[in-house]
C-alpha positions as CSV (number, residue, x, y, z in Angstrom):
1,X,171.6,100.2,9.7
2,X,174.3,102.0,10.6
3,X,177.1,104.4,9.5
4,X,178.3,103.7,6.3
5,X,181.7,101.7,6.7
6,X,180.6,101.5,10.7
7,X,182.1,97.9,12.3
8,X,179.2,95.5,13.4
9,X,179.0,94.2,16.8
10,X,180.1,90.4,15.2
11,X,182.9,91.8,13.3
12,X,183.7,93.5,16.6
13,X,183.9,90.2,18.7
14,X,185.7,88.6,16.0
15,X,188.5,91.2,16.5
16,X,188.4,91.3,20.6
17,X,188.8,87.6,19.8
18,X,191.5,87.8,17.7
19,X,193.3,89.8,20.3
20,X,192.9,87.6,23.5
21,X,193.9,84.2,21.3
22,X,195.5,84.4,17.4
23,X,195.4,86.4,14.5
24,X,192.7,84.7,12.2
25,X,193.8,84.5,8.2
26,X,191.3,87.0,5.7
27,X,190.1,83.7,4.6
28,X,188.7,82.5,8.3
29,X,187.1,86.0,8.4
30,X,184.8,86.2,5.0
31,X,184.2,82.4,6.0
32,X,182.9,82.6,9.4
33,X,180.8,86.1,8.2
34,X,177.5,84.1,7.4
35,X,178.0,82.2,10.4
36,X,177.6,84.5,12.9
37,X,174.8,83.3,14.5
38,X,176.6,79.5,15.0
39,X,179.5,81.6,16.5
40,X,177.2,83.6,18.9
41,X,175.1,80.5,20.0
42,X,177.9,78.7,20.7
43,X,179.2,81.9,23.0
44,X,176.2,81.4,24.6
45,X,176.5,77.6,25.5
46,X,180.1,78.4,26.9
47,X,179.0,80.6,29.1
48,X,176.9,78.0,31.0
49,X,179.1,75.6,30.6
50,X,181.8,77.7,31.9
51,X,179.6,78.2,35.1
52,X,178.6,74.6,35.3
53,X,181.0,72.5,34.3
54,X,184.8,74.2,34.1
55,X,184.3,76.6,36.9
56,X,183.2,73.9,39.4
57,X,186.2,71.6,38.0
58,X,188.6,74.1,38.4
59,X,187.2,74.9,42.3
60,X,187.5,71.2,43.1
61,X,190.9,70.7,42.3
62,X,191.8,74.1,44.4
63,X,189.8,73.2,47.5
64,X,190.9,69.4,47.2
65,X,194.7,70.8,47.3
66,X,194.7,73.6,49.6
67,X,191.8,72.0,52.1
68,X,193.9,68.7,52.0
69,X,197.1,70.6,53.5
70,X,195.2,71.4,56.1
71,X,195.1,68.1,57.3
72,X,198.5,66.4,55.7
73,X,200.4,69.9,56.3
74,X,199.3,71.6,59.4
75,X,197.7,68.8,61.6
76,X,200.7,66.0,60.6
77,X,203.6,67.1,59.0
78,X,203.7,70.7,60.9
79,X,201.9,69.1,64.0
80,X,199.7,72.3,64.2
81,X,202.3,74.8,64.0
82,X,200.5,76.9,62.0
83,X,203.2,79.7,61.4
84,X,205.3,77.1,60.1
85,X,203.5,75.3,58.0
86,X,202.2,79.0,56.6
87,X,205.8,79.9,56.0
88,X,206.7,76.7,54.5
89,X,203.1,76.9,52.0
90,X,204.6,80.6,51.1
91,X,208.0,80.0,50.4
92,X,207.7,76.7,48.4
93,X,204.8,78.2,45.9
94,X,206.7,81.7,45.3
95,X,209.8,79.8,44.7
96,X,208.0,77.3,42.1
97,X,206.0,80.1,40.4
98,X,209.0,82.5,40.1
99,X,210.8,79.6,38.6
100,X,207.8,79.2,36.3
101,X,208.3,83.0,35.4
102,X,211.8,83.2,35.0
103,X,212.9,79.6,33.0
104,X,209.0,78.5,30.9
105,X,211.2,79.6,28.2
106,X,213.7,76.9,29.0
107,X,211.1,73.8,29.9
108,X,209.1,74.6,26.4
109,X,212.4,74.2,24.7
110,X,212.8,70.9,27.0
111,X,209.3,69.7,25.4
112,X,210.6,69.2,22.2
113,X,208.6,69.6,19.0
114,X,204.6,70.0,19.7
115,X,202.7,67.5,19.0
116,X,204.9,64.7,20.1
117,X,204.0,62.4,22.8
118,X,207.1,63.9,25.2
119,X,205.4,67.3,24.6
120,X,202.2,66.7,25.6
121,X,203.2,64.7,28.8
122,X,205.5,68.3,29.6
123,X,202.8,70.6,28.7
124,X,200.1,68.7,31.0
125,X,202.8,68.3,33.6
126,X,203.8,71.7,33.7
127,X,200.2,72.9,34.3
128,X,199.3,70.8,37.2
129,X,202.6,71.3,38.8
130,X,201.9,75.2,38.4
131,X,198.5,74.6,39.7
132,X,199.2,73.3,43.0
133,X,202.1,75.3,43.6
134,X,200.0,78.3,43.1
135,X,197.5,76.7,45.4
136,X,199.9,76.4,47.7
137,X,201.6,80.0,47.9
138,X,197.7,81.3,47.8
139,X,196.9,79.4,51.0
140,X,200.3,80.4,52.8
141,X,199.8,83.7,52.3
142,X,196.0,83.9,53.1
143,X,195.9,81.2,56.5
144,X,199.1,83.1,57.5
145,X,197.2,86.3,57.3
146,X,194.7,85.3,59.1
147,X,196.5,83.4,61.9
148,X,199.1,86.0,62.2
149,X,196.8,89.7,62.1
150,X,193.5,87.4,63.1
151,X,189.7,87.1,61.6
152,X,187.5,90.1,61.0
153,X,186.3,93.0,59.3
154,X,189.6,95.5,60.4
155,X,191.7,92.8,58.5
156,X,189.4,92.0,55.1
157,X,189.0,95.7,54.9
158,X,193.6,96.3,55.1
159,X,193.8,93.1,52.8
160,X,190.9,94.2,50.2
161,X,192.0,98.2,50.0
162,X,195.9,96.9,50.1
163,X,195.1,94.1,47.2
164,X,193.0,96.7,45.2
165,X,196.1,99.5,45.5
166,X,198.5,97.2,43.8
167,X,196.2,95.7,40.9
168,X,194.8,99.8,40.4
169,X,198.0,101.7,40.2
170,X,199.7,98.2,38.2
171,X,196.7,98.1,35.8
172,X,196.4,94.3,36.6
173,X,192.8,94.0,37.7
174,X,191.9,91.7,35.5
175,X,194.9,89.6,36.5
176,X,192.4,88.9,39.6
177,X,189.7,87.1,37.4
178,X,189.5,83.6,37.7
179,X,186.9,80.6,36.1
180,X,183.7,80.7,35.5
181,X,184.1,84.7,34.7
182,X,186.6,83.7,32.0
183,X,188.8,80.7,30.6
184,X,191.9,79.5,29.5
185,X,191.8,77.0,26.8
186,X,194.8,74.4,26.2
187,X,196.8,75.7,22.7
188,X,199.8,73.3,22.5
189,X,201.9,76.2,20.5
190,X,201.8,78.5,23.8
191,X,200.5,76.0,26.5
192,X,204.0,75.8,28.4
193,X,204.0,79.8,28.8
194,X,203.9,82.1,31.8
195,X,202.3,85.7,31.2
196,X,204.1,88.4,33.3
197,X,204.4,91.9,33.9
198,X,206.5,92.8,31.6
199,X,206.6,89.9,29.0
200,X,210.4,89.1,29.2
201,X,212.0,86.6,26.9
202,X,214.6,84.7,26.5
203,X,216.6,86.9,24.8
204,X,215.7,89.8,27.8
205,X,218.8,90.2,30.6
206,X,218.3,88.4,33.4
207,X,218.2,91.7,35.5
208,X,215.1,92.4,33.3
209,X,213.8,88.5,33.6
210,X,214.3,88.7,37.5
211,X,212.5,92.4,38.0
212,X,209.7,91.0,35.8
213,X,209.6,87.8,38.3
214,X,209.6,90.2,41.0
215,X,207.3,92.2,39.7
216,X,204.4,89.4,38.8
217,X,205.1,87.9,42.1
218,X,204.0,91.3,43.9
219,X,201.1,91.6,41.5
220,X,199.9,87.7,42.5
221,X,200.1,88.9,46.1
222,X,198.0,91.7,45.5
223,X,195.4,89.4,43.5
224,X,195.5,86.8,46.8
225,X,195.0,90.0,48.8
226,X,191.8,91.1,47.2
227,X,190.2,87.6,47.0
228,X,191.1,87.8,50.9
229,X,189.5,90.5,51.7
230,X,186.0,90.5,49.1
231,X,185.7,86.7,50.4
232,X,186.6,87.6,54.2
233,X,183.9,90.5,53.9
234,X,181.0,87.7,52.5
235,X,181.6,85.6,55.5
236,X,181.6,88.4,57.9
237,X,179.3,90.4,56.2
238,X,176.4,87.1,55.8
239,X,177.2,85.2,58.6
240,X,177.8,87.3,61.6
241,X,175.9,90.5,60.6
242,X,173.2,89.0,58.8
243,X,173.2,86.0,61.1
244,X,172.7,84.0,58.1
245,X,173.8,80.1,58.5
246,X,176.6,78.6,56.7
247,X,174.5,76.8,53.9
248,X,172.5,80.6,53.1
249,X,175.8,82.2,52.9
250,X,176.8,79.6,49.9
251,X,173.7,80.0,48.0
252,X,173.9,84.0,48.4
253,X,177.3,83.2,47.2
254,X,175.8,81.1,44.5
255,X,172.7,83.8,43.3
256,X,175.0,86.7,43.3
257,X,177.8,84.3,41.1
258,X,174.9,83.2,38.5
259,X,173.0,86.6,38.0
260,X,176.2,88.5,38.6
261,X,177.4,86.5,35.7
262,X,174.2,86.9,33.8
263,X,174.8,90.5,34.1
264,X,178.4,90.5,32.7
265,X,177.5,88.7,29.7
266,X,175.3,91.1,28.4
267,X,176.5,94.2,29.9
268,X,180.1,93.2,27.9
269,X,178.3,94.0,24.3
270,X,177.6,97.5,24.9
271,X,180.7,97.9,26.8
272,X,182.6,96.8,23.7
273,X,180.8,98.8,21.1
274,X,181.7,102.0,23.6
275,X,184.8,101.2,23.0
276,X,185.4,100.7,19.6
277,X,182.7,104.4,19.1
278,X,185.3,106.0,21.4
279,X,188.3,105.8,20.2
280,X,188.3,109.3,18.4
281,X,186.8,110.6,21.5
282,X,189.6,111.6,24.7
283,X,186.8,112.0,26.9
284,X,184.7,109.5,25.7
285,X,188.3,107.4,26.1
286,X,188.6,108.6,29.8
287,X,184.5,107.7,30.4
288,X,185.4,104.0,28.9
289,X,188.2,103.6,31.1
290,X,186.2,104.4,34.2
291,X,183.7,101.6,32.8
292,X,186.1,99.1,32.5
293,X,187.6,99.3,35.5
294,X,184.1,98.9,37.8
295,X,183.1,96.1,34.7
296,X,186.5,94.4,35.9
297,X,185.8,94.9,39.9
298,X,182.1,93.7,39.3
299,X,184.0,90.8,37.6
300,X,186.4,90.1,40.4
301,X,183.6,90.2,43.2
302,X,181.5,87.9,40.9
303,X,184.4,85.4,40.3
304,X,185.1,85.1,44.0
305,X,181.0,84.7,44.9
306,X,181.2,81.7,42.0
307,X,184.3,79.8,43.7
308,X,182.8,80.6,47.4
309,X,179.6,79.3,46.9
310,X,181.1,76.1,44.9
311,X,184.0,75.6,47.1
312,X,181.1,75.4,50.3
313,X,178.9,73.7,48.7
314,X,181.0,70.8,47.9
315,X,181.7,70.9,51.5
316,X,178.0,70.1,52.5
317,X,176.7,68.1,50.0
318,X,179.8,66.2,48.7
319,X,180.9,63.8,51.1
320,X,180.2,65.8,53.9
321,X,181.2,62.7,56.3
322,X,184.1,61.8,54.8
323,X,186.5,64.6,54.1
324,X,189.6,63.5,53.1
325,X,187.6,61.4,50.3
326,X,185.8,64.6,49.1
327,X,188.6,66.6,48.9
328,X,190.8,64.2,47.2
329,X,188.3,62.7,44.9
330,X,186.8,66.3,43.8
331,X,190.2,67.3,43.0
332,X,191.4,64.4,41.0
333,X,188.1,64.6,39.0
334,X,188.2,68.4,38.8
335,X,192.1,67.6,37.1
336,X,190.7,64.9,34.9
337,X,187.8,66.8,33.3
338,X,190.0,69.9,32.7
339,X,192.3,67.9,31.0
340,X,189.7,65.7,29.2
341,X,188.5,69.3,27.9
342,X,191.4,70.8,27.1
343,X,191.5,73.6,29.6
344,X,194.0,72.2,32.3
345,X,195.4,76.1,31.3
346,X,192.9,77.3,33.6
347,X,195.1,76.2,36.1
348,X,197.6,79.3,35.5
349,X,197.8,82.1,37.0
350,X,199.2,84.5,34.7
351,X,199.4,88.2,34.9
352,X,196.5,90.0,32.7
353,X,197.0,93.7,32.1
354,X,193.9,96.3,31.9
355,X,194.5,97.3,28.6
356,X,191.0,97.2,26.4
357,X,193.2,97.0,23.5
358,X,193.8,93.8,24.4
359,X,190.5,92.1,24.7
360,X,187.5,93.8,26.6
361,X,185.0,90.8,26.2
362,X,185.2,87.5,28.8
363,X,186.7,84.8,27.5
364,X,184.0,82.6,27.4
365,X,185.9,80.5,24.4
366,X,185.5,76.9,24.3
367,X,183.5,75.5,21.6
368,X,183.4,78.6,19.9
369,X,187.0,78.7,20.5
370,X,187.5,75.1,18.6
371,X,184.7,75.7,16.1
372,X,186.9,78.9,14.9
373,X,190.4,77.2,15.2
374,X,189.0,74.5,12.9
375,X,187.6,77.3,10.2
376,X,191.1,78.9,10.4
377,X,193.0,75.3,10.0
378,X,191.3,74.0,7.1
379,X,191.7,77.4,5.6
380,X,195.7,77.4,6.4
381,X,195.5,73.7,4.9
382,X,194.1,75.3,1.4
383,X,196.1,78.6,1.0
384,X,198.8,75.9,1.7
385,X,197.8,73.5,-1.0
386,X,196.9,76.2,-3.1
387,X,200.4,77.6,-3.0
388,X,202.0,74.4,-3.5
389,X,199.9,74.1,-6.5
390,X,201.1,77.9,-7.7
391,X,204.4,76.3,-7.0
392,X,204.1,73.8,-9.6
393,X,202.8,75.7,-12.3
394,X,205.4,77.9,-12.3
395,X,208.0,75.0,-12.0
396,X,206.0,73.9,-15.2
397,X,206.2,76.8,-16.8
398,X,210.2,77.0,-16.3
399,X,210.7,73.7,-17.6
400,X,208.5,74.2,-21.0
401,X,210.6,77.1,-21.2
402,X,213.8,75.6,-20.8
403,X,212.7,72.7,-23.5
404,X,211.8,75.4,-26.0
């Protein structure tokens, strides 16, 4: 037992929970008490389904869209001018994700009222529009790296330690995590949203909109930077100094992206209890901090060994002789089962801030996440009725009074 009136670690997830999706009503919370252990096995299941299902979908439909401009883009349209096509992959995407920062406000007003068939169609659209855009600006930034400075250690090592700067001194490292380490789940209140730096809204200036824009966009480019270099380092690193073949350099991808994630899962429990014990403590503040920040790096590393490994793979063993069928099938059924789950908001690419007071745990919310929403519905549905019914009565009362 502990301290009298001390938090326990479930009340404690409950709460990180709370802060990374809604607030939950008192009711939800002495409700979903007893069932803690439902809650934590199904936490549990969505972390391996995370890594074996939504992860991989979400790594299909990348490599199908940036692989596939390689072949449309560079080789046909561009005719293998590879600066141009670079520039024109750059340009578009941070021109179609700024406008995403700057006017979501405007296209959820376009959707009309949730729940309606017009604003599901907008809410699906805008994710998958977003999705490939990003796609694209990632690979016109990171092919046009490497075709412009070249291939090697030097230039993973400029692109990792210039990547890390920005996300560091920005507090945005976490703005680097990606699926299986993490998900978004589809909520059609906040679905056509775009997190930024500074969380304009509508009502902000538009000198405030456009230096949050600005300011995203050069945090994105830092993220793209350190996947660049941790990725560029694992190819180098396995393949030329450990003279390991292409197909051992996936599955070390792979090993280090399942027990890396292993790792995080268990090592997040701890870290959160830390934080809630030291938050009457400066230095045991300043000790957490440090903490976070290498549990966030070991994050980013592990996120980027998950999507390697799956993103080769696929290569070799999915329709290894036909590529244009593997890359375009993968990536339309990577859309479809993101969208049959509900998570085609894994497709963003939103900016996350480093800030444990708003969530330290991974979001590995799926069925747990839908398992609480539906505790917290019915129980919205009841204080509703039961208010109506209060209503009523009083309404009851005022009339026998009036008759009297």
């Amino acid at each position: 037992m502990g301290k009298k009136g001390a938090k326990s670690l479930f009340q404690m997830f409950i709460e990180d929970f709370e802060v990374q999706n809604w607030k939950l009503l008192e009711k939800t919370k002495l409700e979903i008490l007893p069932k803690s252990g439902n809650i934590f096995a199904l936490y549990c299941f969505d972390y391996i389904f995370c890594h074996l299902i939504i992860g991989p979908s979400v790594v299909a439909f990348w490599r199908g869209t940036w692989d596939y401009s390689n072949i449309w883009l560079d080789k046909e349209l561009c005719s293998g001018d590879l600066t141009l096509s670079n520039l024109l992959c750059l340009s578009l995407g941070l021109f179609v994700t700024s406008c995403i920062d700057l006017f979501h406000h405007n296209v959820r007003e376009m959707a009309g009222d949730v729940g309606t068939v017009k604003h599901s169609i907008v809410r699906h659209v805008f994710s998958l529009i977003w999705g490939i855009c990003d796609v694209i600006m990632w690979k016109g930034l990171w092919d046009g790296v490497d075709h412009w400075f070249g291939y090697g250690l030097p230039q993973a090592g400029v692109t990792l330690a210039t990547g890390l700067s920005i996300l560091t001194m920005s507090r945005t490292l976490k703005s680097a995590l990606s699926m299986p380490i993490g998900i978004a789940v589809d909520n059609p209140e906040d679905q056509i949203a775009a997190g930024t730096f500074l969380e304009t809204g509508s009502k902000d200036s538009s000198l405030k909109r456009a230096a949050d824009c600005l300011a995203s966009r050069i945090v994105e480019v830092g993220v793209i930077l350190v996947w660049h270099g941790f990725w560029t380092l694992t190819d180098v690193v396995t393949e030329d100094v450990y003279d390991m073949n292409h197909t051992e350099s996936s599955f070390f991808s792979l090993s280090v992206g399942l027990s890396g994630g292993l790792f995080l899962f268990i090592v997040q429990f701890p870290l959160l209890k830390f934080y809630n014990s030291s938050e009457s403590n400066a230095y045991a503040r300043y000790i957490f901090l440090v903490l976070n920040f290498a549990f966030n790096l070991a994050g980013v590393y592990i996120t980027i060994s998950s999507f390697r490994s799956t993103w080769y793979l696929l290569g070799i063993y999915y329709l290894p002789t036909y590529p244009v069928a593997s890359l375009v099938s993968a990536q339309i059924i990577g859309a479809l089962v993101l969208l049959t789950l509900r998570c085609s908001s894994c497709l963003h690419a939103g900016i996350y801030r480093d800030f444990p007071s708003e969530g330290v745990l991974v979001t590995f919310h799926h069925t747990v996440y839908f398992y609480i929403k539906n505790i917290n519905d019915t129980s919205r549905v009841d204080s509703d009725d039961d208010l109506g019914t209060c209503e009523k009565l009083i309404n009851g009362g005022d009339k026998c009074l009036e008759n009297l």
